[in-house]
VOKE-645335 format. One record per residue (C-alpha): z, x, y; residue in one letter. Coordinates in steps of 0.2 Angstrom, whole numbers, padded with zeros to 4 digits, always signed. Each point is the difference from the previous one (the first is absolute). Layout:
N
ZXYA
...
//
This chain:
268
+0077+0049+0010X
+0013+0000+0013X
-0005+0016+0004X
-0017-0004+0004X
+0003-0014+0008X
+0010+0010+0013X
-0012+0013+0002X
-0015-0011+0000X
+0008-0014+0011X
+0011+0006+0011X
-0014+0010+0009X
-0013-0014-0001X
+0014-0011+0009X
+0005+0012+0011X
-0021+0002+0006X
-0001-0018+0001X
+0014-0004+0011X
-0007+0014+0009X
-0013-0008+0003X
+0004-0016+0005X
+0009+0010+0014X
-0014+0008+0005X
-0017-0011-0002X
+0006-0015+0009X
-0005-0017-0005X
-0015+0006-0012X
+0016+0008-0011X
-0007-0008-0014X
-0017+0004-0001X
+0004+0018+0002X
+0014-0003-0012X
-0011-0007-0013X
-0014+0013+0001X
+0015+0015-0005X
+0003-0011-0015X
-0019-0002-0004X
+0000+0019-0001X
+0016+0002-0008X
-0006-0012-0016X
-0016+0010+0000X
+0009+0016+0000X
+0012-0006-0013X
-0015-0006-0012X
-0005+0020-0003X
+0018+0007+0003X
+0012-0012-0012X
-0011+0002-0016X
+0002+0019+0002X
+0017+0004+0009X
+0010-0017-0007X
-0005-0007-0015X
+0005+0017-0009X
+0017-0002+0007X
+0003-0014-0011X
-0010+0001-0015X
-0011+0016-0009X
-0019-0002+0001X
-0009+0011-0013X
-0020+0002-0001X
-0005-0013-0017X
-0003+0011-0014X
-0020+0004-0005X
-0006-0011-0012X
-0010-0015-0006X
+0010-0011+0014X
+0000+0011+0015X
-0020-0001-0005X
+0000-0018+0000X
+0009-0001+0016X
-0012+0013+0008X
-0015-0010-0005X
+0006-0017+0006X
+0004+0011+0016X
-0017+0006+0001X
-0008-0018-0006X
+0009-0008+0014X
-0003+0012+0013X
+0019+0004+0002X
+0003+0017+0008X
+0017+0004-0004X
+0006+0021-0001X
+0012-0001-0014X
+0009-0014-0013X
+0019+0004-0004X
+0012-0009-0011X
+0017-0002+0008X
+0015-0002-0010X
+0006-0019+0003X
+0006-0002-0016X
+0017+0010+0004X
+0004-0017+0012X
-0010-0014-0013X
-0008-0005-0010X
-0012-0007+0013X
-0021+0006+0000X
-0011+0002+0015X
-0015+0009+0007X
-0004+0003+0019X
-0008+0011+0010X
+0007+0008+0017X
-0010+0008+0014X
-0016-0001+0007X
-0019+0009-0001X
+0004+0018-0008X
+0018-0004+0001X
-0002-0014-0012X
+0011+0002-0018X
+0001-0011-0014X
+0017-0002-0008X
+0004-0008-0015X
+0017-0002-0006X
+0005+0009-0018X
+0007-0017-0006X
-0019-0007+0002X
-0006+0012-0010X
+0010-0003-0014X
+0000-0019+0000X
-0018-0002+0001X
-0017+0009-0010X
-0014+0007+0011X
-0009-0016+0003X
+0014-0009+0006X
+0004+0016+0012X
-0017+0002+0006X
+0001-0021+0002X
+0014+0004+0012X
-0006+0012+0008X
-0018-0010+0004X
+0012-0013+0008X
+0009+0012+0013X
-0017+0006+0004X
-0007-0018+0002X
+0013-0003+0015X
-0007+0017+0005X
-0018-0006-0001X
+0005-0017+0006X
+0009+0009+0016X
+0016-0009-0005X
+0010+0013+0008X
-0008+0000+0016X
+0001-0016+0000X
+0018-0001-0003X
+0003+0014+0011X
-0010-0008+0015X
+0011-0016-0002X
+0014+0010-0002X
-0002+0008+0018X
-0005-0015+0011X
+0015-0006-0009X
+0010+0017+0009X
-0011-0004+0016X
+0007-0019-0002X
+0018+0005-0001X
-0002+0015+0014X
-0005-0015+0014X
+0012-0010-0004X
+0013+0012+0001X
-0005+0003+0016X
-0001-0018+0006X
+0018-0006-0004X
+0007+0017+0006X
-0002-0009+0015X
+0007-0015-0004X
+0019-0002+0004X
+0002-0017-0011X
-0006+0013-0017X
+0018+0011+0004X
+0011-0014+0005X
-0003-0008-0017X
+0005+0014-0008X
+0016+0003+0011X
-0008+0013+0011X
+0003+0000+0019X
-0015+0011+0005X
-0016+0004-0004X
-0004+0017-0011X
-0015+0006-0007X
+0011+0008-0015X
+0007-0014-0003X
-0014-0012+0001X
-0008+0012-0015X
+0015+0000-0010X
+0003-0021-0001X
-0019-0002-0001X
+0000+0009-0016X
+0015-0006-0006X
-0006-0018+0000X
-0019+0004-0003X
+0003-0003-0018X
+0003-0018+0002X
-0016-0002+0008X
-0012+0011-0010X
+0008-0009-0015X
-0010-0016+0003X
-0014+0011+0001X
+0001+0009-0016X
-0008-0014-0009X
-0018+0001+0011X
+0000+0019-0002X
+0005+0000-0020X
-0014-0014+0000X
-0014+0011+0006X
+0007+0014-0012X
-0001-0011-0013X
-0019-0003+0003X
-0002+0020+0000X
+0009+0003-0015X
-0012-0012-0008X
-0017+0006+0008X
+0008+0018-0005X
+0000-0007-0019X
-0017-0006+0003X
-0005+0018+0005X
+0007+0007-0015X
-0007-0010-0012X
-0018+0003+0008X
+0003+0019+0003X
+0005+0001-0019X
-0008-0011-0008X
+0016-0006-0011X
+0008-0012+0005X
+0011-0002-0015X
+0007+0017+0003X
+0005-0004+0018X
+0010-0016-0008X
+0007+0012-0015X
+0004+0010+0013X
+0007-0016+0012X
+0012-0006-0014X
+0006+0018-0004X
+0007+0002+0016X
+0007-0017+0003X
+0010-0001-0017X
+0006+0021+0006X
+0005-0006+0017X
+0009-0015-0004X
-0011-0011+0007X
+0002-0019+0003X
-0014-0009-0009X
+0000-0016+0006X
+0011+0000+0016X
+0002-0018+0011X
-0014-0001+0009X
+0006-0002+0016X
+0012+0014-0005X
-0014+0012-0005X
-0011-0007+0018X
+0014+0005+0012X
+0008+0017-0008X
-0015+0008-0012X
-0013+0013+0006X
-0008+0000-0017X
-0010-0016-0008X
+0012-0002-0016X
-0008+0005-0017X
-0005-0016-0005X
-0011-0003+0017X
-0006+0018+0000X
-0008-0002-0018X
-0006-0020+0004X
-0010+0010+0016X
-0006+0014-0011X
-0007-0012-0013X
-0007-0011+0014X
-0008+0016+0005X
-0007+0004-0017X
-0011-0018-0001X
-0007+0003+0020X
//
């Protein structure tokens, strides 16, 4: 990982500050339109080049649940190219299923951990839900927010770059851009943590209409909640976390609100 994050951002820092020197006032826009093709890049690139740096992916073995799978694909009109199982269990215990990539690039990958834990239905229910957010366009979503966000942060960079009060109150004399990119990160973190809770809010709704999606597109909802229980009691999960605990730090709805949704779901 340190590694990679020299090779990887060492150069990109050295291409923005670049940048800056040479676009003039409108740094940022230009700045932010290397990182939208960097992210985009790195959506086909990562799966293939560094996810297997870290973990072994292996095609799922033929057989009554790579059928399933395929179907639900089908069904669902998913285009994928391939689904692997990757090894998690040699880190934990923990289960998952994603996919990576895009259009012919896309891949389904299930951990071998979520194989083990849960039977065919409960996979296939898992699965249903990571294509729901695919269906529901929960990624691009996500990812669209996640770049006005970066277009947000680029501007005001920019703006109190110029803004001598910004380095005298951290004991700075002059004005840098370096320097007006290294504190603005380093406290960005107290400002996006007042955020959290309205984004974790809006991925709570997904993970709910993602459910939803699941249950329709299978048609078993008790497999999606088998499945739901499974994995919580396997990673640990908190069952009934404070609420106002679970509002500001939880990505996920919590078991308990997940199946009350899914049974909500069933009498619509």
């Amino acid at each position: 990982m340190f590694i990679l994050g020299w090779a990887i951002g060492w150069p990109m820092i050295t291409l923005l500050l670049w940048i800056v020197e040479k676009a003039g006032d409108q740094w940022w826009i230009w700045a932010w339109c290397v990182l939208l093709v960097f992210q985009i890049v790195m959506l086909i690139l990562a799966p293939m080049l560094i996810l297997p740096l870290f973990n072994k992916l292996t095609p799922l073995d033929e057989g009554s649940l790579k059928d399933r799978l395929l179907l639900l694909a089908g069904r669902t009109g998913f285009g994928m190219s391939a689904i692997q199982v990757m090894d998690g269990s040699r880190r934990s215990g923990h289960s998952n299923a994603f996919f990576t990539g895009f259009g012919k690039f896309r891949r389904i990958v299930l951990f071998d951990t979520l194989i083990e834990q849960l039977n065919e239905r409960e996979v296939e229910a898992v699965l249903a839900h990571e294509i729901g957010h695919f269906k529901k366009r929960h990624v691009l979503l996500m990812m669209g927010i996640g770049l006005a966000g970066m277009l947000v942060q680029l501007w005001i960079v920019a703006w109190v770059a110029k803004q001598t009060w910004f380095f005298s109150a951290f004991g700075f004399a002059q004005t840098s851009m370096p320097i007006a990119f290294m504190i603005f990160f380093l406290i960005l973190g107290t400002v996006t943590f007042w955020i959290s809770p309205l984004s974790h809010l809006l991925s709570r709704q997904f993970e709910y209409q993602a459910d939803a999606y699941a249950a329709q597109a299978t048609g078993d909802r008790k497999a999606l909640t088998d499945a739901l229980r499974k994995i919580s009691l396997e990673n640990l999960s908190n069952p009934v976390p404070h609420p106002l605990y679970s509002f500001v730090y939880y990505s996920h709805p919590t078991l308990l609100e997940r199946e009350q949704a899914l049974s909500h779901h069933r009498e619509q």
